[in-house]
C-alpha positions as CSV (number, residue, x, y, z in Angstrom):
1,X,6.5,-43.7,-4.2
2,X,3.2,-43.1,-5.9
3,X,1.8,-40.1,-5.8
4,X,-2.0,-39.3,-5.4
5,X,-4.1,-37.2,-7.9
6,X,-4.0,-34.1,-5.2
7,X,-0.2,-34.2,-5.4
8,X,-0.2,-34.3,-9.4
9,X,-2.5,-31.5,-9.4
10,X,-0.9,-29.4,-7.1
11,X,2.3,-30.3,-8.7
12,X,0.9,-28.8,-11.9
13,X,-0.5,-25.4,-10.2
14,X,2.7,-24.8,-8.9
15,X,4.5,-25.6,-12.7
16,X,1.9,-23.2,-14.5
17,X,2.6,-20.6,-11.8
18,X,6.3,-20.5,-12.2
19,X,5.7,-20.5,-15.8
20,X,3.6,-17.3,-15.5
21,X,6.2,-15.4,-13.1
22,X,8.7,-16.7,-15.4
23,X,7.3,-15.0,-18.6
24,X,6.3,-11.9,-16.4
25,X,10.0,-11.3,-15.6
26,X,11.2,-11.5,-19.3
27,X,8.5,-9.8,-20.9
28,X,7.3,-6.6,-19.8
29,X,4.5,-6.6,-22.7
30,X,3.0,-9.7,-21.1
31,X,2.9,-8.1,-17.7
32,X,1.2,-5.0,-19.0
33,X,-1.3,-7.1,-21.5
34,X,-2.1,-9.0,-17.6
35,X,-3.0,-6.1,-15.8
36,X,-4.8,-4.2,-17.8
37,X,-7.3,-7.4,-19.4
38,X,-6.6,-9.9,-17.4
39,X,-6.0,-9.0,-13.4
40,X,-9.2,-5.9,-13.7
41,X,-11.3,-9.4,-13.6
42,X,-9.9,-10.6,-10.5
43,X,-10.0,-7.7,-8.9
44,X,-13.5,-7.2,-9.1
45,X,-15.0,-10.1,-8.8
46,X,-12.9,-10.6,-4.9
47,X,-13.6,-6.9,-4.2
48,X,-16.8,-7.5,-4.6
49,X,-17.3,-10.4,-2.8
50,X,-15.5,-9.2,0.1
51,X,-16.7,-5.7,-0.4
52,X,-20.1,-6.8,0.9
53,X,-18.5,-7.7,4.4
54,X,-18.2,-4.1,6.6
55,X,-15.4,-6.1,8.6
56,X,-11.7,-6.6,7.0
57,X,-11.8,-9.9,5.7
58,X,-8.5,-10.5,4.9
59,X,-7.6,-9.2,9.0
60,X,-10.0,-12.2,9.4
61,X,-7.8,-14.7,7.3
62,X,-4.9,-13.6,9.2
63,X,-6.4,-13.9,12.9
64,X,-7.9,-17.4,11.4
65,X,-4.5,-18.5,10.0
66,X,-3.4,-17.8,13.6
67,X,-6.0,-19.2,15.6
68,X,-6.4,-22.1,13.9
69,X,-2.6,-22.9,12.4
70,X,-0.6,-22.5,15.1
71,X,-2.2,-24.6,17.6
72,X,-2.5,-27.0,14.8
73,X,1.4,-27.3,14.1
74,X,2.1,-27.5,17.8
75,X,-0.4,-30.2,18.2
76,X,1.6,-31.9,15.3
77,X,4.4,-33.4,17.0
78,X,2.7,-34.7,20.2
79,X,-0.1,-36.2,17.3
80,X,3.2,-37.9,15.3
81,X,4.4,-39.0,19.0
82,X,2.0,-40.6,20.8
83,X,-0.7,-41.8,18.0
84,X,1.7,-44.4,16.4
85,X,-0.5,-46.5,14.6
86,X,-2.5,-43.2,12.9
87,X,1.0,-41.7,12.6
88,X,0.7,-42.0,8.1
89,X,-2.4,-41.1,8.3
90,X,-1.6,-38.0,10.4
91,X,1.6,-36.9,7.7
92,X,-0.6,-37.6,4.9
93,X,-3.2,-35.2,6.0
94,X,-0.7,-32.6,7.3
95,X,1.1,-32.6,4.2
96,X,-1.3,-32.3,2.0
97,X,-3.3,-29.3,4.5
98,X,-0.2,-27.5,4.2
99,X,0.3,-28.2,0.5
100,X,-2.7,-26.7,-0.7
101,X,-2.7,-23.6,1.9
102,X,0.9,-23.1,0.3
103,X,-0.6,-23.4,-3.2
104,X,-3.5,-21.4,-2.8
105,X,-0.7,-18.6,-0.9
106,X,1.5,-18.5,-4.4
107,X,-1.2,-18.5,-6.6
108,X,-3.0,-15.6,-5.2
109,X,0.5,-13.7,-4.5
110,X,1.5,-14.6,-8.4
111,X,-1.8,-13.2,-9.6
112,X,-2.4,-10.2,-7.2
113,X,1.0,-9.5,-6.3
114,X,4.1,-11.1,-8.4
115,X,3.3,-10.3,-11.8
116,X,2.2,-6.7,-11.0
117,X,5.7,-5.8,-10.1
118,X,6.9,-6.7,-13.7
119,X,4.5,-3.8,-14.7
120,X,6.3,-0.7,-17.2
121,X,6.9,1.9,-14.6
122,X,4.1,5.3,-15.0
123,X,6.8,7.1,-15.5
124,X,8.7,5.4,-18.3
125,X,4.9,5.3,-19.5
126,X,3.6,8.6,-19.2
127,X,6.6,10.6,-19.3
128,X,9.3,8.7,-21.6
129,X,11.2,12.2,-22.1
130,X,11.5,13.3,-19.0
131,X,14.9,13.5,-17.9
132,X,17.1,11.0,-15.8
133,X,17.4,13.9,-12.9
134,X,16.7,16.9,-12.2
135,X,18.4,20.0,-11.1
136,X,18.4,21.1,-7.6
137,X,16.5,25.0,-9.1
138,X,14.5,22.9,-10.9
139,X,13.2,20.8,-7.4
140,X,13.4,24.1,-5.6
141,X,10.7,25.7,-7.6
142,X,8.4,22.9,-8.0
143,X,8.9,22.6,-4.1
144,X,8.0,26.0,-3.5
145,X,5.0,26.0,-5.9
146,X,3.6,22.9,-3.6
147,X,4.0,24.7,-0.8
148,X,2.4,27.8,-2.0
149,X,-0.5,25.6,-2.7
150,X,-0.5,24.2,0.3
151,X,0.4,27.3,2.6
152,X,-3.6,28.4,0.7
153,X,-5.1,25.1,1.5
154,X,-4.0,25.2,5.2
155,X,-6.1,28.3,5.8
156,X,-9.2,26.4,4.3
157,X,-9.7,23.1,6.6
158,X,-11.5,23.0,9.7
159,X,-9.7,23.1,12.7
160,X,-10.2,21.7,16.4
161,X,-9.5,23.9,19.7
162,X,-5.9,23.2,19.5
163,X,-5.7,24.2,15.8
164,X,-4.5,20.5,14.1
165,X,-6.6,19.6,11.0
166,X,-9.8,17.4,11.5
167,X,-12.1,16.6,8.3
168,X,-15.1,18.6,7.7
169,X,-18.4,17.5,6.3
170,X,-16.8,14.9,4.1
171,X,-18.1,11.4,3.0
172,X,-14.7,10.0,3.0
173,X,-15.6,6.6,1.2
174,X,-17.4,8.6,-1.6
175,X,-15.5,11.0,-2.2
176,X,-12.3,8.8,-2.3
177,X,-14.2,6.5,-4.9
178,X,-15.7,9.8,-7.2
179,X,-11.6,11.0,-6.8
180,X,-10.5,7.7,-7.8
181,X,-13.1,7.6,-11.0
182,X,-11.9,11.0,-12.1
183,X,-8.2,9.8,-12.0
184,X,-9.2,6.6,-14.0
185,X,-10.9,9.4,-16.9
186,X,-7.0,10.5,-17.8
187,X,-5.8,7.0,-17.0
188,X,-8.1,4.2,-17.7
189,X,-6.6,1.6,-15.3
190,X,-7.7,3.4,-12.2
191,X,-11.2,4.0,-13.5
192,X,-14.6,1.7,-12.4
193,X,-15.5,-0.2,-9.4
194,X,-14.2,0.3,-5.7
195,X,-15.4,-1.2,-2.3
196,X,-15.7,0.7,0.7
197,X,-11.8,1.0,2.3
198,X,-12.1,-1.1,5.8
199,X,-10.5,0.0,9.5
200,X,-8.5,-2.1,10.9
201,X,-9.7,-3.9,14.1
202,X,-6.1,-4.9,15.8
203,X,-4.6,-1.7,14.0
204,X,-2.2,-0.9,17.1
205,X,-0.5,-3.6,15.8
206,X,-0.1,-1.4,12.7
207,X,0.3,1.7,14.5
208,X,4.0,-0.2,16.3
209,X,4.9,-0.7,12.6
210,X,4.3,2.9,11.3
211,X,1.6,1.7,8.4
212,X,-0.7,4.1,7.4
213,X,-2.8,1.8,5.3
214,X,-2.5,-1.8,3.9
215,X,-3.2,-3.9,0.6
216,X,-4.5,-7.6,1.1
217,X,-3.8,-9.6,-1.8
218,X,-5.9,-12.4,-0.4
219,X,-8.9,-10.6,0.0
220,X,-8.5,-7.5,-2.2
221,X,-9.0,-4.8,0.3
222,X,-7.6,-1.7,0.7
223,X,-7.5,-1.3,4.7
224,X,-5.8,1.7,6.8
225,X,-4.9,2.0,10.6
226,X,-8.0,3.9,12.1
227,X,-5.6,4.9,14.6
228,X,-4.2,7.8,12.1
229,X,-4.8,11.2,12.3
230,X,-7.1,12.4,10.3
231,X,-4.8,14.8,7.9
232,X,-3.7,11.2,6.4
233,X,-6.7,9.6,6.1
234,X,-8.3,10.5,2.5
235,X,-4.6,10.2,0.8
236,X,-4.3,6.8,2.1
237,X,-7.7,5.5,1.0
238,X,-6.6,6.7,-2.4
239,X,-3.7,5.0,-1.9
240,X,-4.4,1.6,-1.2
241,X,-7.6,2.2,-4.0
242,X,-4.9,2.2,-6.7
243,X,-3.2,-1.5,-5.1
244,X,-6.9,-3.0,-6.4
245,X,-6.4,-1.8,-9.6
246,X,-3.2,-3.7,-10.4
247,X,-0.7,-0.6,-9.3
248,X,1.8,-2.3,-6.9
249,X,4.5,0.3,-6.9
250,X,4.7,2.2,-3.7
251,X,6.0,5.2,-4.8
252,X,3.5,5.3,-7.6
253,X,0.8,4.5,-5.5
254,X,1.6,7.6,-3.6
255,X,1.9,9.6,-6.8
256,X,-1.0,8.6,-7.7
257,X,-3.2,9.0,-4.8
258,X,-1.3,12.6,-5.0
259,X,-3.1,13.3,-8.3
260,X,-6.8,11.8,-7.0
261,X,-6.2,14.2,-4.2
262,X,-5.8,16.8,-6.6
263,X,-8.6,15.8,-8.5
264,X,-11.4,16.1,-5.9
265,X,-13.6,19.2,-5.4
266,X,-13.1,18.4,-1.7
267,X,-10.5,21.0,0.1
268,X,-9.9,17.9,2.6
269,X,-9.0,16.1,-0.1
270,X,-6.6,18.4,-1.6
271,X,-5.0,19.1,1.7
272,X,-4.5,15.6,2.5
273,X,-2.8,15.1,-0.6
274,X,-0.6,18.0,-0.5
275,X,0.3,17.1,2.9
276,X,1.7,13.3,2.7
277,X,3.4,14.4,-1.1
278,X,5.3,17.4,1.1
279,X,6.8,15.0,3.3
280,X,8.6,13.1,0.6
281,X,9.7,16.6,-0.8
282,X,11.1,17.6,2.8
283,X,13.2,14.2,3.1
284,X,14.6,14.9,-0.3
285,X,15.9,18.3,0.9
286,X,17.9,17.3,3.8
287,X,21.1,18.2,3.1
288,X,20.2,20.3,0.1
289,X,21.1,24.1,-0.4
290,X,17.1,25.0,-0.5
291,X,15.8,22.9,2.7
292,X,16.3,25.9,5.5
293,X,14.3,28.1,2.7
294,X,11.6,25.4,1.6
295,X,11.2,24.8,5.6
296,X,10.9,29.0,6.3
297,X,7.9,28.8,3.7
298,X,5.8,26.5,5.2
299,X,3.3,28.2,7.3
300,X,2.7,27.5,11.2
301,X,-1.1,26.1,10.1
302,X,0.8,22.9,7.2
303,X,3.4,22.6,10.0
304,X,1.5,21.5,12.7
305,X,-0.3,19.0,10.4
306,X,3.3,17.8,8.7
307,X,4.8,14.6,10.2
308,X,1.7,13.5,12.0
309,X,1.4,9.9,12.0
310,X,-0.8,9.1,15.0
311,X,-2.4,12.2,17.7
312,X,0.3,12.9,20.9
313,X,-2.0,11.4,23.1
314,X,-2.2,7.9,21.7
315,X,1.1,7.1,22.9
316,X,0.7,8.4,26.4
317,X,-2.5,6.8,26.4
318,X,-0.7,3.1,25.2
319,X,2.0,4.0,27.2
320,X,1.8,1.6,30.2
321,X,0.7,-1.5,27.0
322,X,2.1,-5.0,27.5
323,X,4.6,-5.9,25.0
324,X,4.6,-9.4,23.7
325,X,7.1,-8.3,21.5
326,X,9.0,-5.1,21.7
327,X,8.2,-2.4,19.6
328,X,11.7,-2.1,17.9
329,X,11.5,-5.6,16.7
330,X,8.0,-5.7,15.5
331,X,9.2,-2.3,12.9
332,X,12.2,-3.4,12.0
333,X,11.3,-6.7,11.5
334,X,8.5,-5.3,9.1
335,X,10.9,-3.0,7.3
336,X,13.5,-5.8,6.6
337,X,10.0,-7.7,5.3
338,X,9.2,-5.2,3.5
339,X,12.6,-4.5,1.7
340,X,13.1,-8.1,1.1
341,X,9.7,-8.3,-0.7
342,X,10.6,-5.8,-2.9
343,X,13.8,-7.2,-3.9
344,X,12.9,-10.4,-4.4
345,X,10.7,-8.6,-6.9
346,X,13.1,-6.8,-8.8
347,X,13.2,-3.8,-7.0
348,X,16.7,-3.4,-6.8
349,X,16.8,-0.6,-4.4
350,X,14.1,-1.7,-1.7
351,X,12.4,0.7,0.4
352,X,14.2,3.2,-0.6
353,X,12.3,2.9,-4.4
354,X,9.5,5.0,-1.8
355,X,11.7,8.2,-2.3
356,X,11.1,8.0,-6.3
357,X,7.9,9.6,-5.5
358,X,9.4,12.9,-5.8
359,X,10.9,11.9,-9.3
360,X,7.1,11.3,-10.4
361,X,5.9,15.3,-8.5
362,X,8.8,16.6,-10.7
363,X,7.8,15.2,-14.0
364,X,4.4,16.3,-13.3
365,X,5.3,19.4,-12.4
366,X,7.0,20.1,-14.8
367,X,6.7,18.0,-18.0
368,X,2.9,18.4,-17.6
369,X,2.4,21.6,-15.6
370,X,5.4,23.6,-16.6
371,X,6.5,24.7,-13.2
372,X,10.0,26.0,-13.6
């Protein structure tokens, strides 16, 4: 069989692209060299381009991929069926539609997405002698310090009627952006351009998976469920900021929007960060000697704003919702996507490589901040 020129040239997209994953995974220096000269490019040409849209354009792609694609690939057996003498031409287009969407899909995740993950950890970069664990004093006190911090910061927020956190006179965008620049003055990758971070339209769909915010490879966007509370809202702009800068670690994208937190002038800011880092802390100690004192030292104000994915009254209110698909299955389908993903890219542990956040707070803490 002969094959056409589109064949042969997607044929040789797809051989250069497992040549470039291939060379990612055996050589960390290439993957480093890529993100920091190579992937900065991409990233702001696309976040540009879709930056000038006020809508989520990659929530677009997706509701297009849906609209459009799955009609189409029902339609394709009755086509094959009943138009018999069009039925080559029918394959032939089908085949190569859904050659080139697949194409296009593992180029963008190869350059956006694959490489990234072959990427020398922050920490093995910033803080090669810090040790392989710590003590349990030693994440006691840094724990404590937090939520000293914290305890301060609580008292400074604004407040609604029922007492729960709600931002004050902040520009959210901006100051996420002027956080994010500070952050890239100590570490160069994170510094320049960022877009505006964009609601979600359909984000119940990511409040029924527990996602705060989301990276789209396809469009370069950082997006977040405007369905949140607003205690989480300017960690996880930081957050997903760091995903368009070539950071595609989760537990050093929380770090990191950690230290932008820290970095802003805003007490919002600052609380936010404190709050979503304190979390991670608070899983670690279960089961731990210190986690009945670490709880006893959080003040009523941080504990009524710990924890808070969504407000009470959005579930009461979605309550009595239709479900297509149950709930259960929609999260723990996303989990076991998520976990897979990870794996697949060398992330041996999954979603639980999320917890090595608190490795990161304690080699801050201490190897840079001497907390001990």
């Amino acid at each position: 069989m002969k094959l056409t020129k589109s064949t042969w040239a997607m044929l040789s997209i797809w051989a250069f692209l497992l040549i470039l994953n291939l060379t990612a995974r055996c050589s960390r220096a290439f993957s480093d060299w890529y993100v920091t000269k190579i992937f900065p490019r991409f990233s702001q040409l696309w976040a540009g381009l879709t930056g000038a849209f006020p809508f989520s354009v990659g929530e677009c792609l997706i509701s297009l991929a849906v609209i459009v694609g799955v009609p189409a690939l029902i339609a394709f057996p009755f086509l094959v069926g009943f138009i018999k003498n069009r039925r080559g031409l029918i394959l032939r287009i089908y085949g190569h539609s859904i050659g080139w969407i697949l194409t296009w899909v593992f180029t963008v995740l190869t350059l956006h997405f694959f490489i990234l993950y072959q990427c020398t950890p922050f920490g093995e970069k910033y803080y090669p002698d810090a040790p392989q664990q710590y003590s349990e004093e030693e994440f006691r006190i840094v724990a404590l310090h937090m939520i000293e911090e914290a305890n301060t910061l609580a008292d400074q927020v604004a407040r609604d009627e029922h007492g729960f956190f709600i931002l004050g006179d902040t520009d959210v965008q901006a100051e996420a952006k002027t956080a994010m620049r500070r952050l890239g003055e100590k570490y160069p990758q994170y510094a320049g351009y960022y877009p505006d971070a964009k609601g979600i339209f359909f984000s119940d769909v990511m409040t029924k998976q527990w996602i705060l915010g989301i990276y789209y490879p396809f469009s370069m966007e950082a997006n977040y469920n405007t369905n949140m509370c607003p205690v989480n809202l300017p960690n996880t702009i930081c957050h997903e900021f760091t995903h368009l800068k070539g950071n595609i670690f989760e537990d050093e994208a929380g770090f990191l929007a950690f230290l932008a937190c820290m970095e802003s002038d805003n007490v919002d800011f600052r609380y936010s960060g404190y709050v979503q880092a304190l979390e991670y802390v608070l899983n670690t100690a279960v089961g731990l000697a210190c986690e009945e004192e670490l709880c006893e030292n959080l003040s009523p104000l941080l504990w009524m704003d710990m924890y808070c994915f969504v407000p009470e009254e959005y579930w009461e209110e979605h309550e009595d919702d239709i479900e297509i698909i149950p709930d259960e299955v929609v999260e723990e389908v996303a989990d076991v996507v998520m976990d897979t993903s990870l794996k697949i890219n060398g992330i041996e542990d999954g979603a639980l490589s999320y917890g090595r956040m608190v490795d990161l707070l304690l080699d801050y803490y201490i190897q840079e901040k001497s907390v001990s």
